[in-house]
N, C-alpha and C positions, 0 to 999 in steps of 0.2 A: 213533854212525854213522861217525864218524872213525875210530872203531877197526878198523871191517870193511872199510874201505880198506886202511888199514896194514899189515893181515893178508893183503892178497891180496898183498901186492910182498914180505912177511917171514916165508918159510917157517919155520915151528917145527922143533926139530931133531928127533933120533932119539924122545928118550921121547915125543915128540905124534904117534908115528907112526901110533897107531891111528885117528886122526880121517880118517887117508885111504882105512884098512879100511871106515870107514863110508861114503864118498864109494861107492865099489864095490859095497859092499850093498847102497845105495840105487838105484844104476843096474841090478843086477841085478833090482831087484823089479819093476824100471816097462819092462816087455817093447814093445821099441816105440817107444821115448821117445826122441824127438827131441833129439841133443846139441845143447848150446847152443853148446860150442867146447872144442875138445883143450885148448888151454890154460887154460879158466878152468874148465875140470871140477876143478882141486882147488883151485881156490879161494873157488868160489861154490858147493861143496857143502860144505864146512870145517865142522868145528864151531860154527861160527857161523850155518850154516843153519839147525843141529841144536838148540843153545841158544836160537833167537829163538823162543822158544814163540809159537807163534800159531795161535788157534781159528778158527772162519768170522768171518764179514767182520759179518756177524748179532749177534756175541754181544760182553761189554764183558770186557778182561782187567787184571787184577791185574799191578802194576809189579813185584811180588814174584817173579813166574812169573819174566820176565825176567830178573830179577835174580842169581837162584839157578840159573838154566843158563848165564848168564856167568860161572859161578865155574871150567866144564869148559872152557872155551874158554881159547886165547891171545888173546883182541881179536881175532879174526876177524872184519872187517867186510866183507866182498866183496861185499854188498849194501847201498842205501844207499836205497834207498826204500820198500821195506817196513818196513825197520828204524825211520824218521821213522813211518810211519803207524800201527807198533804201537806205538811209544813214546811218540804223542802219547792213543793210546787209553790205553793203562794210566795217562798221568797223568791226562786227566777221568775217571778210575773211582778216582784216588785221591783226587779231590776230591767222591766223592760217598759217603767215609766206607771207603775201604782202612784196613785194622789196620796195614799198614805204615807203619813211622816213618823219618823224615825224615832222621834220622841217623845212623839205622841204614845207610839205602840210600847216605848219602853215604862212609861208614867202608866199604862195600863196593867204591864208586867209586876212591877212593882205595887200595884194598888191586889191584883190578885195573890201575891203574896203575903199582902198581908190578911186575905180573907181567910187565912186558912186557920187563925186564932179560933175563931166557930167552927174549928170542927174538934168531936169525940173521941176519942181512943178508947178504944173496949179490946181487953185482949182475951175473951173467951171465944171471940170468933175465929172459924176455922176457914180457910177460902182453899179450895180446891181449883188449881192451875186448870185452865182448857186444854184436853190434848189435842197432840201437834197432828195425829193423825187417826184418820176418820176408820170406823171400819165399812169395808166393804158390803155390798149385797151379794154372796155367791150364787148363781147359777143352780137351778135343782138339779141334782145328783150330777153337777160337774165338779165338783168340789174332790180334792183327794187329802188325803190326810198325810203324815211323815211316812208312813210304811207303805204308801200308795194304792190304797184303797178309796174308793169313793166314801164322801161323808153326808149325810144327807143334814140340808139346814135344821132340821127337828132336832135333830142329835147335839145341837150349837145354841141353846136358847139365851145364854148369856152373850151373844154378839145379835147387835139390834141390828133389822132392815131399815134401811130408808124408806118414809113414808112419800110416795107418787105425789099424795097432796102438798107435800113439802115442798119437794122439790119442784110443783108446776111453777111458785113463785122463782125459783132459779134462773131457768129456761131461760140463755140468750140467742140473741140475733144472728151474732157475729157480723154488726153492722160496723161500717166505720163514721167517722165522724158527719162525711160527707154526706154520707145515702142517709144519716137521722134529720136531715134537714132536707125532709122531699119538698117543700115548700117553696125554701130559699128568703124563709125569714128573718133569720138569723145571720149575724153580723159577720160578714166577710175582709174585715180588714189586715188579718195576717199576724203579720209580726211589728208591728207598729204600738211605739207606746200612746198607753191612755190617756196618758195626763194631757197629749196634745189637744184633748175633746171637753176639757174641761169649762173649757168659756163659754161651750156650744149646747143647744139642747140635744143635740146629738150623741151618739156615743159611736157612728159608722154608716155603712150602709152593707145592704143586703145583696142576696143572691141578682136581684133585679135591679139594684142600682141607687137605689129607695134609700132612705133617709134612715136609720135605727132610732129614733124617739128613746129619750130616757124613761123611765117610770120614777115620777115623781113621789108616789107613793112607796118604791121602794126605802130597802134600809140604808141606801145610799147615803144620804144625807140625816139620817139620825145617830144620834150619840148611842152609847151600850144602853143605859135605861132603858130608850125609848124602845130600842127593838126587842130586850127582855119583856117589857110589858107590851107589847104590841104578839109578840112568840105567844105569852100568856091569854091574853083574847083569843088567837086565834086558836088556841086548842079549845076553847074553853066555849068559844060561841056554834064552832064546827064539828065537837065534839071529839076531839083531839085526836093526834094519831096522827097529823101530820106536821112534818118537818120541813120550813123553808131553809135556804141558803141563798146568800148574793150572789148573783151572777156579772159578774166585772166586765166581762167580754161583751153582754148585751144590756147592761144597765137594766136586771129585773130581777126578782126576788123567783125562785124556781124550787120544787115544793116535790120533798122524793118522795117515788114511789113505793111501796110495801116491799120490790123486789130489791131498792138500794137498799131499803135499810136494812133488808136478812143481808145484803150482801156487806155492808160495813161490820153486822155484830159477827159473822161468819169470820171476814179478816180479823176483827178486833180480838177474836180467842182465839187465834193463829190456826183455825183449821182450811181449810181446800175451803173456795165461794163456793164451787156445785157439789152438793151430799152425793149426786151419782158418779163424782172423779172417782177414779179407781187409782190407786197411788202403785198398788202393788198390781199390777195384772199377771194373766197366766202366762206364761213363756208359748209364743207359737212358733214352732218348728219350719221355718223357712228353708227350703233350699233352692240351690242356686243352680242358674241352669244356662245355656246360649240363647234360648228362645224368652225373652223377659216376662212375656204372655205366663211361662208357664212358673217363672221362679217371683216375680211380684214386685221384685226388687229395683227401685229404678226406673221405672217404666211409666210415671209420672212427669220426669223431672224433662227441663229443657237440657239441647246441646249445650256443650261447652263455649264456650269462645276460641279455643284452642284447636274442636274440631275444622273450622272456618280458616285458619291460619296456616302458613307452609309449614312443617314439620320443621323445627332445626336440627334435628337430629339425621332426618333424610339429609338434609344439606349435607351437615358435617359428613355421613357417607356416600353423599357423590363427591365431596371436594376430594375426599380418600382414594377413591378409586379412579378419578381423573388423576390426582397425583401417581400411582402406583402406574397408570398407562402411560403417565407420558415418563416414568422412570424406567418402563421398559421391565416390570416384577410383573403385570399383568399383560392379556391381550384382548381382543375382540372377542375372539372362543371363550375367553375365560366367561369374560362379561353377557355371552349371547346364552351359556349352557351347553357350547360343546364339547370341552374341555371340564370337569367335575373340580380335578386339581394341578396346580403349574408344576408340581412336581414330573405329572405324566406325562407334560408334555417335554420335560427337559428330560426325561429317561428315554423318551422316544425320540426325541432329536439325537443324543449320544451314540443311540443306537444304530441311526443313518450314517451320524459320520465317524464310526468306533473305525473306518477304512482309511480317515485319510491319516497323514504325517503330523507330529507333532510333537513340541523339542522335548528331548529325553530329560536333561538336566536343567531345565526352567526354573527358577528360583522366586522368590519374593524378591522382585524389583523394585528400587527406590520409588520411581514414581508411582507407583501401581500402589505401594505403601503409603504415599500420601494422600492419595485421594479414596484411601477407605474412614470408614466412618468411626467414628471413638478419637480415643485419646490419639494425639498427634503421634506418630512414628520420631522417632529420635534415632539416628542408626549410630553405632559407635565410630567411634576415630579410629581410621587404619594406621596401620603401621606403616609407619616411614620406610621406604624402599632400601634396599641395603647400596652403602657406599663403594666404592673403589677398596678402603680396607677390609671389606667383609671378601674380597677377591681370593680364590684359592692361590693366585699367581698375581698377589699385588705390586703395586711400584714401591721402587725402593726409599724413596723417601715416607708411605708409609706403614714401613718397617718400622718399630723403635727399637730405640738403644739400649743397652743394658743398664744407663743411668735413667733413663724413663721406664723403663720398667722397676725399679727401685722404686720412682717417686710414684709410680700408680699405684704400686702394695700401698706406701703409706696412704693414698688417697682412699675416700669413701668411692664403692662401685657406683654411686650417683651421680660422684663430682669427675671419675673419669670418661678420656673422649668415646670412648666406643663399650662404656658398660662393664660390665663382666670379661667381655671378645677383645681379644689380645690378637691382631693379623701377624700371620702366619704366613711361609711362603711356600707349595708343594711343587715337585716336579709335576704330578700329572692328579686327573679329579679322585683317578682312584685309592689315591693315596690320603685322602681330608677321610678323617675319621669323625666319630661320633662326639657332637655337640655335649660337654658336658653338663653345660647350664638351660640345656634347652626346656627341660620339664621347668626351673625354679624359674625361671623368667614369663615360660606359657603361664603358669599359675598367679606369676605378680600380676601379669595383664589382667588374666582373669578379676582376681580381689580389686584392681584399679575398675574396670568394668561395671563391678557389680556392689563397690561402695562409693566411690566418685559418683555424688549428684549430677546429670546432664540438663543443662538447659538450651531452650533453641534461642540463639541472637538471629532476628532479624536485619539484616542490613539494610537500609536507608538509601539507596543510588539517587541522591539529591547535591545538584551543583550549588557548591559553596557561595557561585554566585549571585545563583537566585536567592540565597537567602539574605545578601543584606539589601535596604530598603535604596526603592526606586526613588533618588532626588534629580532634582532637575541641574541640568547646565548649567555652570558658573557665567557663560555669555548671554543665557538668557534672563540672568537676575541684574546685569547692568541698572546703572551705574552704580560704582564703585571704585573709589583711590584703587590708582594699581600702580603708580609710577612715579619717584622722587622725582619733582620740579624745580623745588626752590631750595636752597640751604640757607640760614641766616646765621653768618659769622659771630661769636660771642666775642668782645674784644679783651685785652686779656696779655700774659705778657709770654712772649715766645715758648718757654720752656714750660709753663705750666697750663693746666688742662683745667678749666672752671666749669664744676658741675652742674650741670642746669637741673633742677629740681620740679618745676611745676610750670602748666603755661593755661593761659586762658584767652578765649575771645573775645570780640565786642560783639554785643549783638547783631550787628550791622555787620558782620565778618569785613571793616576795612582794617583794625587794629589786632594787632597780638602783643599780648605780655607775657612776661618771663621771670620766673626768680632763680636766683642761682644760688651756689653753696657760698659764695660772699657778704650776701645778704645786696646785691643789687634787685633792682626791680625795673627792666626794661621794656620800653615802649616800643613795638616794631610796625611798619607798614608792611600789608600783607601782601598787597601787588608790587612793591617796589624792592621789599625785606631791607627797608631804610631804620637807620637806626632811630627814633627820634626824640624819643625821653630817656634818662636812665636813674635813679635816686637811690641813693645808698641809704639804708633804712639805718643800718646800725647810727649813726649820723642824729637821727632823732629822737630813741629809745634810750638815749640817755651814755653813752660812748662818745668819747671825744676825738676826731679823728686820728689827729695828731699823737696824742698816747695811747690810743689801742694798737693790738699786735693784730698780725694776719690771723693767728690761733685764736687769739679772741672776740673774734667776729661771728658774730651769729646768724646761721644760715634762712633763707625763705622757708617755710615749711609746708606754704598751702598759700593760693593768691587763687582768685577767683573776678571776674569782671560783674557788674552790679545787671540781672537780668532784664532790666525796662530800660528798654531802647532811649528816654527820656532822660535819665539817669547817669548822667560819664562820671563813672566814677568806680574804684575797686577796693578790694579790699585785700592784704596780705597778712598771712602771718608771720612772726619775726620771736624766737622767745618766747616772752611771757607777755608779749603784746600782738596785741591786733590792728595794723595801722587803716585806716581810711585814706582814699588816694584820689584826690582827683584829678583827670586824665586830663581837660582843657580840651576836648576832643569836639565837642556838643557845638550844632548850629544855635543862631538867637533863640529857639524859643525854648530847645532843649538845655543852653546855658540857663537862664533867670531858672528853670524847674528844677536845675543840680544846684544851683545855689540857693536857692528857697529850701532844698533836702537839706544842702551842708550848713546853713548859716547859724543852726542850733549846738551843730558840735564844733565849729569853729569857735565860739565865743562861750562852750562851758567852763564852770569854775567849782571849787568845792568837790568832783569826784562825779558830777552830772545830778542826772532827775533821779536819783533813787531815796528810796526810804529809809531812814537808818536805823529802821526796825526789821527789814526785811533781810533775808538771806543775804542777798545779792551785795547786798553794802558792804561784806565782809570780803567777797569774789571778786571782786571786780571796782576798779577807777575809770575814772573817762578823764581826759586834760586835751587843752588846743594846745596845737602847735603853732601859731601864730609866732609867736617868738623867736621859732626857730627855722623860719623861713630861708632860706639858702637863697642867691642871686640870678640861681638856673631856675628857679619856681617863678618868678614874675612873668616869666615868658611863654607864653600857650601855644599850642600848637592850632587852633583856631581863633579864627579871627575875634569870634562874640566870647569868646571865652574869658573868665575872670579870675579863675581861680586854676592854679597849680599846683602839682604837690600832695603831700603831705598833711591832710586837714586836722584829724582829729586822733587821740592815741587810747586805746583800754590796755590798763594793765590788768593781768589774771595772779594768781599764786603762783602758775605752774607753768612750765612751757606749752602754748597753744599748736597742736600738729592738725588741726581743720579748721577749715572757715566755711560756710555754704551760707548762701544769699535765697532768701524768699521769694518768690518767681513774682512780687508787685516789688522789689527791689529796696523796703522801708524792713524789713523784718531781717536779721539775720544769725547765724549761731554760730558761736565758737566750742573747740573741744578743748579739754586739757586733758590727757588719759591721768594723770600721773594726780590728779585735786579730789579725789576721792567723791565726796557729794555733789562738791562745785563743780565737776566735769565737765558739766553741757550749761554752758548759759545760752538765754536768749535774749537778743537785744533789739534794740528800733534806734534808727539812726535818725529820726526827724524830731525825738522828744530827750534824746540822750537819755536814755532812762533802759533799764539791764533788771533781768529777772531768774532768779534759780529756778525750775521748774521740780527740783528733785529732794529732797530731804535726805533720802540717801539712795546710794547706786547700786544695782546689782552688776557686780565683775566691773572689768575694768572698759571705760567708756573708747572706744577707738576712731570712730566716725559717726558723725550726724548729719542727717537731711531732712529736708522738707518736704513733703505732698505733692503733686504740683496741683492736685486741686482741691483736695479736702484739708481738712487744720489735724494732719497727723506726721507723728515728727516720728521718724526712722532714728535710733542708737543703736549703733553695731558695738558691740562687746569682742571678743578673741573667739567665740564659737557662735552666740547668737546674735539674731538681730530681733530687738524689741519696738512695735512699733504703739505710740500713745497717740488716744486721743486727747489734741490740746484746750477743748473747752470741756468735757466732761470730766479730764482730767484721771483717766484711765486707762491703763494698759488693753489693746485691743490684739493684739497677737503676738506671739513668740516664733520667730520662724528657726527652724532648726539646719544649720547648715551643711554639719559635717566637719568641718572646718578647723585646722588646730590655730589658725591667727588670720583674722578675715584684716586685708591691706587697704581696700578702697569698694567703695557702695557706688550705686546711681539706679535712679526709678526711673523706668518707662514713661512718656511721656502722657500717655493715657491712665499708669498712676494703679495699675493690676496687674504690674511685672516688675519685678526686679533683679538684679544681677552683680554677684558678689565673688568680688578676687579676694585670692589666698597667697600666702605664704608659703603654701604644701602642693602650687602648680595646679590649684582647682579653680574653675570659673564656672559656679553655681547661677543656678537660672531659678528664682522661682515665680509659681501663678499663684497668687493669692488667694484667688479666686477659688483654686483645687484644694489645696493645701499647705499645711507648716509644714512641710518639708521640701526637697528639692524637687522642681519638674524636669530638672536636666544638670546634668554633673558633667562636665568639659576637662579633658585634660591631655591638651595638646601641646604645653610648652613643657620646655625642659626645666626652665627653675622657675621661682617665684615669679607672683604676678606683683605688678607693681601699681598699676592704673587699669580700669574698665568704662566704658558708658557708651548709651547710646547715643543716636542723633536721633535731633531735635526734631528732622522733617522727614528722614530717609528711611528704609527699613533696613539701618546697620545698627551695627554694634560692634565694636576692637577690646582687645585687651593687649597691654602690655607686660614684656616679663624682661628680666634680668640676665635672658639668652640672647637679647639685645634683638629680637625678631615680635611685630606688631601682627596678630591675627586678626583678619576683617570677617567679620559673619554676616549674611543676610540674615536679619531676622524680622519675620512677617506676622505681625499680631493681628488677626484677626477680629473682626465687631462680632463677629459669630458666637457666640460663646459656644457651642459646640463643634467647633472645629480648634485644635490645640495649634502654638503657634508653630512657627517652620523655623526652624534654625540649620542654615549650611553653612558652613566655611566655603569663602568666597577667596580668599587671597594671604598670602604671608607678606608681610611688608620687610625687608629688611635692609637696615641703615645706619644702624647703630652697633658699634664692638665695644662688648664688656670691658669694666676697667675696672678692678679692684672689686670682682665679681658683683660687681652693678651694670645692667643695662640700660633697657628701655626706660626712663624713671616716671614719663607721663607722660600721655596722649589727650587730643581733644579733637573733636568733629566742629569744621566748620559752621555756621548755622542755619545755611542756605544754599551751600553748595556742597556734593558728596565729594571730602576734601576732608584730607585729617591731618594734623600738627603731631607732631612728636621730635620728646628730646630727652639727652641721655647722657650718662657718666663722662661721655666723650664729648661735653661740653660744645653739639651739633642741637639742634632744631632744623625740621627737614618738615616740605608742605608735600605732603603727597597727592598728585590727582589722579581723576580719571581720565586716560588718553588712548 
């Protein structure tokens, strides 16, 4: 478009002379036709009017058309707005599938840039702009002037008429695309791109169904030359004067008429296309009227769509007036017209009954106050009814003394009993004289009244009982231990009380073990509560029995039984050791499978399977006790059994206060709180071989477990519990407990719950699953918790505390994950009395029957069942 400017100010020289022969042809052919201007006649008929191929306003054109008649031109742009509005068409018909390419058109772009080296500059040419607006033909003698006088056109010689002949090439149809194709030749395929027709001699089909045939002869398939020199024949054989353009839509070259091209140079000097538009017309004095006939206005036009429609506004005033009837502010009358207004008929009803009775001193009543409309009524606080002292003849006691009236001067009149009023006692009423304080007290009220903010409290009438939650029956969560069965004697010497510390099961629930504060480790039968192993660990760990004292004997700290049933064998701790023990318990084929476990730590030497590069060589020794086999160990409590005792020993830095065994019964962990990095080892008792997992520790380490089914190891610290993944070797959560010294952990058996005692009387619950914090906060015992866990089969769970009482909960975990679990307290067990403010010291659930163990400072172990 910038070019066609360029070209009006930069005449081309002699060889472009012929584009001005055209300017001439084309004013010869349009007999009549209105010049636009001397001067811009050859620049706004230039070859650039000639190359801007353009079809009716109706039809879509190819960028191609364009492109290939600017190859004849210098950059003639002398029009600038038709040139934007056909250029903007040819690009949406390029984007609706033009064969012309992209780089092609820009290689043409760039080739017409640089033709403009051949052109002139000459600056004594003057070029006079086309104006933007035409003048009118006036009307004879309707014409008026500023002072409003008629002006006759004679009198106006310098504003030119439009000439009739001119304008007959103007004259449109006012047809549309469709009614120009009476025929139905012409290509009807819509909005469908072209390119899809390019393999075909096709390019559509027609009105009738018909095939559109390409023209092969068109400029479709010729390069810019061909069509500049073919443009050049055909003025030149025809006698020129006419203009083809491509037509994309129907694959032919289409050849304007005399009237398009007045109408492109018309656009191209920015005036109106018809010379008889009238831009300015006369003002005609319309008015407005009821009858349309007669005011003009409107009276073409169709209904609305809104006339057709219910009215909303009618709506909205029936919903008004049904409200107001059924509130009883309207009536029938109102609404029928025979009543004007509701006023008249309430001065006329007043009127009928101005005769009857009605209360003289009627007041605004409360309730009548509250169901008016607006701001709430708020009524003030009455006064308190006057006492027996306010009595003009009160009783004698209250009278005061002459030493109570002394202490009421000194008192403030807020802090004494009756105010300001001192009772008084008269003979008769006539004699109570005038209230002295009555105005200064009426007026405190007052100031209280009218600066004391009022607010309304609603009262809530809701039974405290409906509001806590509906749990089920403790009989109908059966079973559940509810009843001391068995006790098993600790043996021991008359006067002193041996503390049982820890106890564990076999997984078969026939065995129970026991560690005590002596550092025994005893075997008991569960149906009979027979004694039938016992081994003094200190014995092994390196003490001699003989010169050790009672004080310097080291207590059991943790004892646990090995979880696969395959396996007899346990594990306790003692000190700075972790002893391995086996029971002798195991029928034939569970013995060879405990000995094939034990035969590796029986027979190490050197410290075991570690590396003595790695952490762990420095934490941790392994050594057999073979040597130190005692003459109570040969002898098993099962027949196929081979092995007693005492098997294998690890020593740590620190003293070990946990032990936990890996639910395949080959993996297991020791704690030391007190080892700093070395806290938590892990070890495998089939390869004797021990591993640090930690480099260093955050807080201090207090209990570890294992998963029961994924490889993630629980560390309880004194507030949190961290749990890692052990082959990624990643911290995977932080659970936050609340907690000022967590005592004892245990996981759900399903391994998406947990439950952790405190020292601070809290037995937290959490869902993993929800969140790192607590799903349930417990706190029903009186002192510390000592021991927690679930069972293995039931849906229980206990905790022990050091108030020497064991609390049983049904707790029911759900598959559902959108239902939360149920936790009731089901039962108190109690059995055990505090001794040196130690109770309950640990509990365990049987493994197969709902049946719990517990034993305590009081040197008792007690089998609780269900009866």
């Amino acid at each position: 478009m910038a070019r066609k400017k360029q070209a009006a100010k930069k005449p081309v020289k002699k060889e472009a002379s012929s584009s001005s022969s055209d300017d001439e042809e084309i004013d010869s052919q349009t007999p009549g036709a209105e010049p636009i201007d001397s001067d811009e006649d050859a620049s706004s008929s230039d070859d650039g009017s000639e190359e801007e191929e353009v079809e009716d306003d109706d039809e879509e054109y190819d960028s191609e058309a364009v492109d290939d008649d600017d190859e004849d031109n210098d950059d003639d742009a002398s029009s600038v707005e038709v040139s934007d509005e056909y250029d903007n068409d040819s690009d949406e018909f390029e984007e609706q599938g033009s064969s012309d390419d992209e780089e092609d058109r820009l290689q043409r772009q760039h080739d017409l840039e640089e033709s403009d080296e051949d052109v002139e500059i000459l600056d004594d040419i003057d070029v006079v702009d086309a104006p933007r607006s035409w003048p009118k033909a006036p009307a004879a003698g309707s014409k008026r002037g500023g002072d409003g006088t008629k002006v006759d056109s004679a009198a106006a010689p310098d504003q030119n008429i439009n000439d009739p002949a001119a304008a007959a090439w103007m004259h449109t149809d006012n047809l549309s695309s469709d009614d120009e194709d009476d025929s139905g030749e012409m290509n009807r395929i819509g909005r469908i791109p072209l390119h899809w027709y390019d393999e075909y001699d096709h390019i559509g089909y027609d009105g009738h169904g018909k095939k559109v045939i390409k023209d092969k002869n068109s400029s479709a398939g010729k390069d810019l030359l061909d069509q500049v020199i073919d443009a050049a024949d055909n003025n030149e054989a025809e006698g020129g004067g006419k203009f083809t353009v491509y037509d994309a839509l129907n694959a032919r070259d289409v050849t304007l008429t005399p009237r398009q091209i007045e109408l492109i140079r018309r656009l191209q000097g920015g005036a109106f296309a018809h010379p008889e538009h009238d831009a300015n017309p006369d003002y005609i004095d319309y008015f407005s009227g009821v009858d349309p006939m007669k005011s003009g206005l409107n009276s073409d036009r169709y209904e609305k769509k809104s006339r057709f429609q219910p009215s909303k506004w009618e709506k909205l005033q029936v919903r008004r007036l049904l409200h107001r009837l059924k509130c009883g502010s309207i009536n029938m009358d109102y609404l029928e017209g025979k009543v004007r207004d509701m006023n008249d008929l309430v001065k006329r009803n007043d009127g009928e009954d101005s005769d009857k009775p009605f209360q003289l001193w009627k007041g605004d009543e409360e309730d009548e106050l509250a169901l008016r409309k607006g701001p709430q009524h708020m009524p003030a606080p009455k006064v308190p009814p006057p006492g027996h002292a306010f009595s003009y003849n009160p009783p004698g006691e209250y009278l005061p003394t002459e030493e109570e009236l002394k202490e009421w001067e000194d008192m403030d009149p807020s802090d004494r009993p009756y105010g300001h009023f001192i009772p008084k006692k008269f003979d008769n009423l006539r004699s109570v004289g005038a209230y002295e304080h009555a105005v200064k007290e009426r007026f405190e009220r007052c100031l209280d009244l009218y600066l004391c903010p009022r607010a309304m409290k609603r009262r809530l009438n809701i039974d405290p009982e409906s509001l806590v939650p509906q749990l089920p029956k403790a009989s109908d969560l059966r079973p559940f231990p509810t009843t001391k069965c068995i006790e098993y004697c600790v043996p021991g010497k008359q006067d002193e009380t041996v503390v049982v510390r820890c106890l564990s099961v076999s997984p078969d629930g026939q065995f129970l073990v026991s560690g005590d504060e002596a550092g025994v480790v005893r075997l008991w039968e569960v149906q009979t509560s027979r004694l039938l192993k016992s081994w003094d660990l200190n014995n092994y760990i390196g003490n001699d029995e003989e010169d050790a004292s009672e004080d310097s004997k080291k207590p059991i700290a943790a004892i646990e039984w090995n979880p696969n049933r395959s396996h007899h064998c346990l594990l306790a701790a003692i000190g700075e050791c972790a002893v391995i023990i086996s029971t002798g318990t195991g029928r034939l084929d569970d013995a060879e499978v405990t000995d094939a476990l034990l035969s590796a730590a029986s027979s190490c030497k050197d410290g075991g399977n570690i590396s003595p590069d790695s952490r762990a060589a420095k934490a941790v020794k392994w050594s057999s006790l073979r040597k130190k086999k005692q003459a109570s160990d040969k002898s098993t409590i099962s027949a196929f059994g081979n092995k007693s005792g005492p098997i294998a020993l690890l020593r740590t830095n620190r003293d070990v206060s946990s032990v936990r065994w890996h639910r395949k019964g080959d993996y297991f962990v020791t704690v030391s709180p007190k080892a700093n990095a070395a806290a938590v080892l892990i070890h495998q008792l089939s390869k004797v071989a021990s591993q640090q997992p930690f480099g260093k520790m955050k807080g201090e380490a207090q209990l570890a477990c294992f998963h029961p089914q994924k490889p993630f190891l629980f560390v309880a610290s004194k507030e949190h519990v961290r749990i890692y993944h052990l082959v990624k070797q990643v911290m995977v959560k932080r659970l936050l407990s609340g907690c000022r010294h967590i005592s004892s952990l245990d996981v759900h058996t399903s391994g998406d719950h947990l439950v952790v005692g405190s020292l601070d009387r809290r037995l937290v619950w959490f869902d993993m699953d929800l969140a790192n914090t607590p799903y349930k906060t417990l706190k029903y015992h009186e002192r510390a918790l000592r021991s927690v866990g679930f069972h293995p089969r039931y849906p229980l769970m206990a905790s022990a505390s050091d108030d020497g009482s064991i609390h049983v909960f049904h707790s029911m975990v759900y598959s559902d994950l959108m239902r939360n679990p149920l936790i009731v307290p089901v039962k108190v067990l109690r059995g055990h009395s505090p001794v040196n403010s130690l109770g309950a010291l640990s509990m365990v659930f049987h493994p197969t029957q709902p049946w719990l163990f517990s034993c305590g400072a009081d040197g008792r172990i007690h089998l609780f069942q269900d009866l």
